[in-house]
C-alpha positions, 0 to 999 in steps of 0.5 A: 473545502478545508486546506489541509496542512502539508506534512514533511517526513525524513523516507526510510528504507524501513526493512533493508533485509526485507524479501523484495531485493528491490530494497537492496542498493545493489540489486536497485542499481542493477536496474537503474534506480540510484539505490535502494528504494523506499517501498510504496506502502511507506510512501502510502503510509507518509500521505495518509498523516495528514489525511487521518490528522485532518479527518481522524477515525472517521476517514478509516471507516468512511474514507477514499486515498489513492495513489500512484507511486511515479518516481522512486523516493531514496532513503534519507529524502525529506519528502512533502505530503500537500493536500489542496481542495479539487474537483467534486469534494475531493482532494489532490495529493502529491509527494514531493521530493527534496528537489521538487519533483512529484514522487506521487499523486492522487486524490483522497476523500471521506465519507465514501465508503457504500456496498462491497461484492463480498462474493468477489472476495473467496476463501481459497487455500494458499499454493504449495509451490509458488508459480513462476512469474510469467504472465500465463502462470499467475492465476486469475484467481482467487488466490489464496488467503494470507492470514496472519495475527495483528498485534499491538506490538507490530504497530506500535513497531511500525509507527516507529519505523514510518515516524508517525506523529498521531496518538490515534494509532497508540489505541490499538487503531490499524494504520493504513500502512500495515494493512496495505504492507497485507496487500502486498503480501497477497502477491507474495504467497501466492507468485514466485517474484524476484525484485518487483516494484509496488506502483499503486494503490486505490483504498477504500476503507470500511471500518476502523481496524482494532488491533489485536485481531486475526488479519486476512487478505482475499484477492484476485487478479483483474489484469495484466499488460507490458509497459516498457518490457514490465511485466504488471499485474492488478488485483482487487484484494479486501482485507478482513479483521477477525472477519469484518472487512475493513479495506478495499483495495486496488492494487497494482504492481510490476511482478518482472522488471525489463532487464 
């Protein structure tokens, strides 16, 4: 297996103002975190650099990453993605913050992508009035389509904000950041949150995303547990541009913080 070199990135807190107040240092401390955290799809965004510099195009059409957010990153960090060779042609990835200390793990692959269960995947109508975020509230699903345009201008915008170095994403390629950024918003549309917390995600990609194009997201809840006096949830969600799927994805959060 090829060595992958490792890449360093400065962490921003890309949309202070952004919904989720868990990005706001104030109501971060509230519930013990050092400040304001950088969001997941960020830190997702920083670890497939290296991924798409090593594979190119041929990972997002064909390629696996999944990654578990273990310890916050704080804005201003310099973090370190390292990809080393591991078990069955994958590879194990880490961030790695200032001090040392693994932020995040996973493993990514190419060349994994094979038959998706479309009919897992409704078109359903978004709710006309959130459901509060208790556990027999959330719907199993399918929850509503979040569609939205995907234009040039917003990733050229968000390559700015993430740092990205690669020019592949200046020919209209979506970056894996912006489609999860999606993800996110599935849960968003359709649950009434207060600060909640992104803490994995499991991509399978299916096809290069061409940017302009009309994005959307379908998805559905596969569990739910406490941890810690967390409330969680996890959903599956695909992610179609101009109706093509181009993403799988697994996806886990904490809807109510403990406290």
């Amino acid at each position: 297996m090829d060595s992958i070199a490792p890449y360093q990135v400065v962490a921003r807190n890309i949309d202070p103002q952004a919904d989720n107040r868990i990005h706001d240092d104030d109501v971060a401390q509230r519930f013990g975190f050092a400040g304001a955290l950088v969001p997941g799809v960020e830190l997702f965004a920083y670890v497939s650099s290296p991924l798409v510099a090593a594979w190119g195009a041929d990972w997002l059409s064909s390629g696996r990453l999944a990654l578990r957010f273990r310890r916050p990153v704080y804005d201003g960090e310099r973090v370190t993605v390292r990809v080393e060779p591991g078990e069955d042609g994958a590879y194990a990835v880490s961030l790695v913050g200032p001090d040392g200390t693994v932020r995040s793990t996973g493993s990514a692959s190419l060349g994994a992508s094979g038959w998706i269960d479309l009919s897992r995947y409704v078109e359903a109508p978004l709710p006309q009035v959130l459901r509060a975020p208790e556990p027999a509230a959330i719907p199993d699903g399918p929850w509503g389509t979040v569609t939205e345009p995907g234009s040039r201008e917003a990733l050229d915008a968000y390559c700015e904000a993430v740092a990205e170095p690669l020019a592949l994403y200046r020919d209209g390629v979506g970056h894996p950041g912006l489609l999860l950024r999606l993800v996110n918003r599935a849960l968003m549309r359709n649950v009434a949150l207060g600060p909640w917390v992104h803490t994995a995600s499991s991509c399978r990609w299916l096809d290069v995303t061409r940017l302009p194009a009309e994005m959307s997201v379908r998805s559905t809840v596969t569990g739910r547990f406490r941890r810690n006096g967390h409330e969680y949830v996890q959903y599956d969600a695909l992610v179609l541009a101009d109706g093509r799927p181009v993403v799988e994805v697994a996806h886990e959060a904490i809807y109510s913080l403990a406290g």
